[in-house]
C-alpha positions in Angstrom: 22.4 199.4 186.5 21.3 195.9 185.1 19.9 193.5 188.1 22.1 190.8 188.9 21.0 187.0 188.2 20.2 184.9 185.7 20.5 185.8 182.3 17.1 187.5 180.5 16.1 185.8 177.3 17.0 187.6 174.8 15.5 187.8 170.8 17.5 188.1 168.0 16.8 189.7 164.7 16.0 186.7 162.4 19.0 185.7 160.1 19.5 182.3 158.0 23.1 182.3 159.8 22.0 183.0 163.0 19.0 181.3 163.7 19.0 177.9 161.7 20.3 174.4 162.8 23.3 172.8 161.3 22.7 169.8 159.1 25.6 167.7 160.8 26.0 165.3 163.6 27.7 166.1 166.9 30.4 163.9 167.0 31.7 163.1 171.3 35.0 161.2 172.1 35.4 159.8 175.7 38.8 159.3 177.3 38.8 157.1 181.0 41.7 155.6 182.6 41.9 151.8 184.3 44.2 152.6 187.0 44.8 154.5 190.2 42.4 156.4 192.1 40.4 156.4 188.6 39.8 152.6 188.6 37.0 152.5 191.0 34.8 154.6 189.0 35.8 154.1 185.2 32.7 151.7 184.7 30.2 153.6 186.3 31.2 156.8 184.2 31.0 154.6 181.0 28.0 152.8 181.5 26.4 156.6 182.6 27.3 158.1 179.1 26.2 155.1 177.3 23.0 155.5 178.7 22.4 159.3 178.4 23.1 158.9 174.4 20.3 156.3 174.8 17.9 158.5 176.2 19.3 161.4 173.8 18.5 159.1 170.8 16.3 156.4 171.4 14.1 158.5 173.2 14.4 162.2 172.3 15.3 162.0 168.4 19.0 163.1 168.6 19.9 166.7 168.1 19.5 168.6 164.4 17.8 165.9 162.4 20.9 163.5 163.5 21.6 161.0 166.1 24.3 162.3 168.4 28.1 159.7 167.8 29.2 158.9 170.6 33.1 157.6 169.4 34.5 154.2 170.4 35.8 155.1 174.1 39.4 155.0 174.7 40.7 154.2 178.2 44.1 154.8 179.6 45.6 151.4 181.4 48.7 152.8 182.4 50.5 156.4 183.4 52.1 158.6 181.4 50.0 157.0 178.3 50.2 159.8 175.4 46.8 160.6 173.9 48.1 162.7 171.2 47.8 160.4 168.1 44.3 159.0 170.0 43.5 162.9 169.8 43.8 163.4 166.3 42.4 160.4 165.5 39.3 161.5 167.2 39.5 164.9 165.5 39.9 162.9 162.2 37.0 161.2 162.4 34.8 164.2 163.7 35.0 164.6 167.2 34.4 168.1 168.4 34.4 167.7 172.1 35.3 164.9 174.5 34.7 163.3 178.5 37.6 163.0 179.9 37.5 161.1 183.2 41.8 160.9 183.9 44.4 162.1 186.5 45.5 166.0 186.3 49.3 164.8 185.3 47.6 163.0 182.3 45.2 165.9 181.3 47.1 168.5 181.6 50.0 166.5 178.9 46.6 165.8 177.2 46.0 169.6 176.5 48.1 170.3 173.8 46.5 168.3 171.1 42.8 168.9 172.7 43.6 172.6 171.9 45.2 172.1 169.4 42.5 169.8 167.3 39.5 172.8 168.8 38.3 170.3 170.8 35.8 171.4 173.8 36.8 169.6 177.2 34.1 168.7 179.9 36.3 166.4 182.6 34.3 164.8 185.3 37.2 163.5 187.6 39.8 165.9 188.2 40.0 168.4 190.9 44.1 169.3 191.2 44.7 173.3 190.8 47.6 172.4 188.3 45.4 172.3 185.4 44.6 176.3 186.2 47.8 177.6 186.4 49.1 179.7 183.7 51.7 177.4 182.0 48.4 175.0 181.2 47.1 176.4 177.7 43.6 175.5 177.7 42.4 178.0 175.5 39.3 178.4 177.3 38.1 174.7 176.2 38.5 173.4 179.5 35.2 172.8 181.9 35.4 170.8 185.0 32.3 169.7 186.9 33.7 168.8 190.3 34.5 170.4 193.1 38.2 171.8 192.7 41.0 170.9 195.6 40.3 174.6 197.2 36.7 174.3 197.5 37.5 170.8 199.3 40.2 172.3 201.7 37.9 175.0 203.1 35.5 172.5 204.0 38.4 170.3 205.7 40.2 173.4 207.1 36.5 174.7 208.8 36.5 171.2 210.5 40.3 171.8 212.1 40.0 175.3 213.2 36.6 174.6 214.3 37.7 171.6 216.8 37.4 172.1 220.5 37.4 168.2 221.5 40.0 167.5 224.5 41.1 164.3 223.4 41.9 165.9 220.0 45.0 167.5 218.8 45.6 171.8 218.7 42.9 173.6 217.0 43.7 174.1 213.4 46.0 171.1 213.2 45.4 168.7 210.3 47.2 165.3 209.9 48.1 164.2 206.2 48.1 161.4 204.5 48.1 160.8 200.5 49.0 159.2 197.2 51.4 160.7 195.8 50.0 162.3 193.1 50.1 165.8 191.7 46.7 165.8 192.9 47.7 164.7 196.4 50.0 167.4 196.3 47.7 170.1 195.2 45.4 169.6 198.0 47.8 169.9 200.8 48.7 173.0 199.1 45.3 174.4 199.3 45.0 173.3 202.6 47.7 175.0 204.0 46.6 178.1 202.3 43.5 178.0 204.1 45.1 176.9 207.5 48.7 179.1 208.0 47.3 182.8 207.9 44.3 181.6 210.7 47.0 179.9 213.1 46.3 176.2 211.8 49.1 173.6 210.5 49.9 170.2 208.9 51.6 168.3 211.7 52.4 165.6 210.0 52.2 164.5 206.0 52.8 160.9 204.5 52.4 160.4 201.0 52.9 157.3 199.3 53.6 155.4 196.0 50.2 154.8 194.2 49.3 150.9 195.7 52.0 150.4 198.0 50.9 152.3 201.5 53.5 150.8 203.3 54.0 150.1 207.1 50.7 150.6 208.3 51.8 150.5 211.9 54.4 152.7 211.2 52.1 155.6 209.5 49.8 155.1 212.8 53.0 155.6 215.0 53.6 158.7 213.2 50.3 160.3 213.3 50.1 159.5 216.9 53.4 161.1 218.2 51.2 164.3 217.0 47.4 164.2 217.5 45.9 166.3 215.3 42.0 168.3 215.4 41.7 166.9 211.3 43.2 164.1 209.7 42.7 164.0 206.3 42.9 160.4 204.3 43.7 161.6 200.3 43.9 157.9 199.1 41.3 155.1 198.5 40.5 151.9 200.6 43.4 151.1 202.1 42.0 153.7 204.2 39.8 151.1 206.3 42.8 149.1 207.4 44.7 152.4 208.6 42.2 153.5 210.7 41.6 149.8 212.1 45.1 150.3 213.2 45.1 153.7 214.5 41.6 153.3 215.7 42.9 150.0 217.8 46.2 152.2 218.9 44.0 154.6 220.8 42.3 152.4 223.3 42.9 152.4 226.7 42.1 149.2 228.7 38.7 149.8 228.8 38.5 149.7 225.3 37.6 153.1 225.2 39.7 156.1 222.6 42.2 158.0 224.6 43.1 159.6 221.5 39.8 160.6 219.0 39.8 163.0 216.1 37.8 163.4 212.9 39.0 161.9 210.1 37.8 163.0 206.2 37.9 160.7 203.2 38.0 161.2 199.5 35.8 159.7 197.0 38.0 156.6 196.5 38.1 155.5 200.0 34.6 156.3 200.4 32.7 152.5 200.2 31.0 150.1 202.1 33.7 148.5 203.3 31.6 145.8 204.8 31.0 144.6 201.9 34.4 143.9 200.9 37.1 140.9 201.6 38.8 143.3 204.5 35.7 143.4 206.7 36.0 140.5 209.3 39.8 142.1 210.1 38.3 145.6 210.6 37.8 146.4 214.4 34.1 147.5 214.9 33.6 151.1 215.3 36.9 152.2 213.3 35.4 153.9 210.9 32.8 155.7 213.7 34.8 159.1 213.6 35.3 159.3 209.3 33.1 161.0 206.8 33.6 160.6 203.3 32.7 162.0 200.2 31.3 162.1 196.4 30.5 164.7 194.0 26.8 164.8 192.9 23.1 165.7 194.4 21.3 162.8 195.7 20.9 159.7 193.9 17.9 159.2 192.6 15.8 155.9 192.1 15.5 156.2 188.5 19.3 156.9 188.2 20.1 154.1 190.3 17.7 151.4 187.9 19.2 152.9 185.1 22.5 151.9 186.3 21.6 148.5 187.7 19.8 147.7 184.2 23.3 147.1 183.1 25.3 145.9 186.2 24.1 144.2 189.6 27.5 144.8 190.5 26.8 148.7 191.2 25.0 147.7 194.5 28.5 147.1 195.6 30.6 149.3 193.5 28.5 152.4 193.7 27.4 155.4 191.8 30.4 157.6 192.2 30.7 160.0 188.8 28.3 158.3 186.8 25.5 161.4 187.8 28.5 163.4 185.8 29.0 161.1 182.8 25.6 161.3 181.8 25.1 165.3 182.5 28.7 165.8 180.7 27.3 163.9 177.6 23.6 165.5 177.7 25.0 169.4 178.9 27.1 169.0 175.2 24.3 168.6 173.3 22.4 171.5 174.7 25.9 173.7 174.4 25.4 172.7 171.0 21.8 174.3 170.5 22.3 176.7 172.4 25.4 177.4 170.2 23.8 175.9 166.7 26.8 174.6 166.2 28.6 171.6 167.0 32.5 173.5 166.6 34.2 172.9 170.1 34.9 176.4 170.6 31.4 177.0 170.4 30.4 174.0 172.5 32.9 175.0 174.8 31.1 179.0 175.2 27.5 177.5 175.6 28.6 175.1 178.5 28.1 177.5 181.6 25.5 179.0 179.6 22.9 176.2 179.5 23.1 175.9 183.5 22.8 179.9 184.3 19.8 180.9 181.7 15.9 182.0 182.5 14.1 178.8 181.8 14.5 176.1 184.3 14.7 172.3 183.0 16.0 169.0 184.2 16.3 166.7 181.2 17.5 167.4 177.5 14.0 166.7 176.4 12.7 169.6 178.3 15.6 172.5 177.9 15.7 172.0 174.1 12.0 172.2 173.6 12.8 175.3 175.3 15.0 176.5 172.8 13.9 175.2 169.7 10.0 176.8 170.4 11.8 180.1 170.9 14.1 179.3 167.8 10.4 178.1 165.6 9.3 181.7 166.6 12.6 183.1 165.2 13.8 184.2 168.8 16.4 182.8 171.3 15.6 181.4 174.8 18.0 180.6 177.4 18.2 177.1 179.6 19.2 176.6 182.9 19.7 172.4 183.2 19.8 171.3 186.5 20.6 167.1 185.7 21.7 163.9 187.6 24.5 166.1 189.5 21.7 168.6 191.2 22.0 172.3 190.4 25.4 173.6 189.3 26.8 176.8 188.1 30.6 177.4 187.0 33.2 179.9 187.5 35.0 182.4 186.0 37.2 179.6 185.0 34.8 177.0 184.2 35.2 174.8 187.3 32.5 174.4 189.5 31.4 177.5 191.4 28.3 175.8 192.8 27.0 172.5 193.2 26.0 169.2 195.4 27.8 166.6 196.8 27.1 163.4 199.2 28.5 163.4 202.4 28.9 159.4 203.9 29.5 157.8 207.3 29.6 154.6 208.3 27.8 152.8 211.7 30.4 151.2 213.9 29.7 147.5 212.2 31.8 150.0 209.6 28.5 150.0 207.3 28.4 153.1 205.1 25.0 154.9 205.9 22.6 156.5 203.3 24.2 159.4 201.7 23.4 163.5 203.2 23.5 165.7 200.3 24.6 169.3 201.0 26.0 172.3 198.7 29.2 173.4 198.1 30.8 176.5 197.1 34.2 177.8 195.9 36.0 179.4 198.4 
């Protein structure tokens, strides 16, 4: 029986088809999106993949003989935008593959016309289970580098079910509260899969119109009539003046929490809020209890600089997704070596190759000297590219199987601490 593992490198009989380099460019689109839970980050993923097409070029001579096109970027200012004539105008021009950083309900009408024009698909945002169900056609172009909704609800249901605090809710009880997104909904979804068949439960769910949370006393009231182990915050930062309020609404006259639970936050609503406008009317401490958190390894000091190179303003902004953008852009080019071709099918077969092969390498540099020595020898050699995001492998469905994300907290002057990286793994 073959050993489990990486994959062995393998030679191939020499062949002019097989083994040579096309003589064309690879030609890469980029779709982002300037509103919602997208906002926050659209910059950082732009300025990320600008910058690993720099380093492709400028500093490692492109990719067969050719610099690597990186098309005009189109961004989405609005829902419910249709991107099929931008599609086919990208195809037109000879875009073969495309970063997509948009909302599930906006890729998922995208699909059509990516499948449709052969493009591959590597999105960097998304993380709803809608895009996997059967009546999404995505012709096996579709790879995702975050961690999927289900992967996050494990690690939020493990919290619940492993609460034994007395001034916390039931065991296994999990308050929600979220835009309300087809995103939004997938995750509770996925939570309650986790939580129903091991005695757990949502106690209480809000969602609410993207921008408009509401009556922020009254979503405290309503978490409160039901204390729960979890409470989960799927939104962005008008997180920090809900949990002022319910923070506030716990104390007893000693200014001490009666009522005190964990609370989890997604990438949006994970920033240094004192940093921003709403900080003198947070209560100290409010944000004591939350952890938040962001896809990716560690950042690195060299990431950062190459980011702050062209904006100051991502001291206060942050890194969020931009680790991606610039793996996305550089993992395409090494799909297309690995493939020798840049036709998104193919592109869209080498992806979870060039992170699972027998020769380890962190920059583009390094993985395709790997593979073009093997193919000067008339052989093939396999890459495995660990990048910006830390090490990653996909699943049988191209979303991430493996990987690394940041985990934040904040001290009770509600100042987010140093990132903790730590692994993840599909449930």
């Amino acid at each position: 029986m073959p050993s489990r593992g990486r994959r062995r490198p393998t030679t191939t009989a020499p062949t002019a088809e097989a083994l040579s380099e096309p003589d064309v460019p690879l030609v890469i689109g980029q779709i982002g999106a300037n509103y919602g839970r997208m906002a926050k980050f659209e910059k950082a993923i732009e300025v990320a993949i600008a910058c690993a097409r720099l380093d492709v070029n400028a500093r490692w001579d492109g990719l067969f003989g050719h610099e690597v096109e990186l098309a005009e970027r189109y961004v989405m200012q609005e829902p419910g935008e249709d991107l099929t004539t931008v599609i086919q105008e990208m195809a037109g021009s000879g875009v073969t593959c495309v970063i997509t950083s948009i909302d599930e309900e906006s890729l998922i009408a995208a699909m059509p016309a990516l499948v449709e024009a052969g493009m591959a698909v590597i999105d960097v945002f998304t993380s709803g289970r809608d895009l996997r169900t059967t009546e999404v056609q995505t012709a096996n172009l579709l790879v995702r580098l975050c961690p999927n909704d289900a992967t996050i609800a494990a690690q939020y249901a493990e919290v619940s079910l492993g609460s034994t605090s007395d001034k916390a809710g039931p065991t296994g009880t999990v308050a929600y509260l979220s835009e309300d997104t087809l995103q939004g909904r997938s995750l509770l979804y996925e939570l309650q899969q986790v939580l129903h068949p091991q005695g757990g439960s949502i106690v209480s769910e809000q969602f609410y119109a993207v921008g408009d949370f509401g009556d922020i006393g009254a979503r405290v009231k309503k978490v409160l009539a039901d204390p729960p182990a979890l409470l989960v915050f799927n939104g962005g930062e008008e997180a920090a003046p809900f949990l002022s309020a319910l923070h506030s609404a716990t104390l007893d006259g000693g200014q001490r929490p009666e009522v005190e639970f964990p609370k989890r936050l997604a990438p949006a609503a994970t920033i240094d809020y004192s940093q921003e406008p709403v900080a003198e009317d947070l209560v100290p401490g409010c944000l004591a209890s939350a952890t938040g958190f962001e896809p990716g390894d560690a950042l690195t000091v060299p990431h950062e600089n190459m980011m702050l190179n062209r904006s100051t303003e991502f001291l206060r902004t942050g890194y969020a997704y931009s680790q991606h953008g610039y793996d996305a852009f550089t993992m395409l080019c090494l799909a297309a070596q690995h493939a020798l071709s840049v036709e998104g099918t193919a592109l869209a077969a080498g992806l979870p190759a060039v992170l699972t092969g027998s020769e380890d390498c962190t920059d583009y540099e390094e993985c395709r000297r790997v593979m073009k020595t093997a193919l000067e020898a008339g052989g093939r050699a396999t890459v495995a590219y660990t990048g910006r995001m830390g090490p990653l492998e996909l699943g049988p469905h191209s979303d991430a199987r493996t990987g690394q994300m940041r985990e934040y907290t904040w001290s009770d002057a509600n100042v987010m601490e140093l990132g903790n990286p730590t692994g993840f793994e599909a449930a």
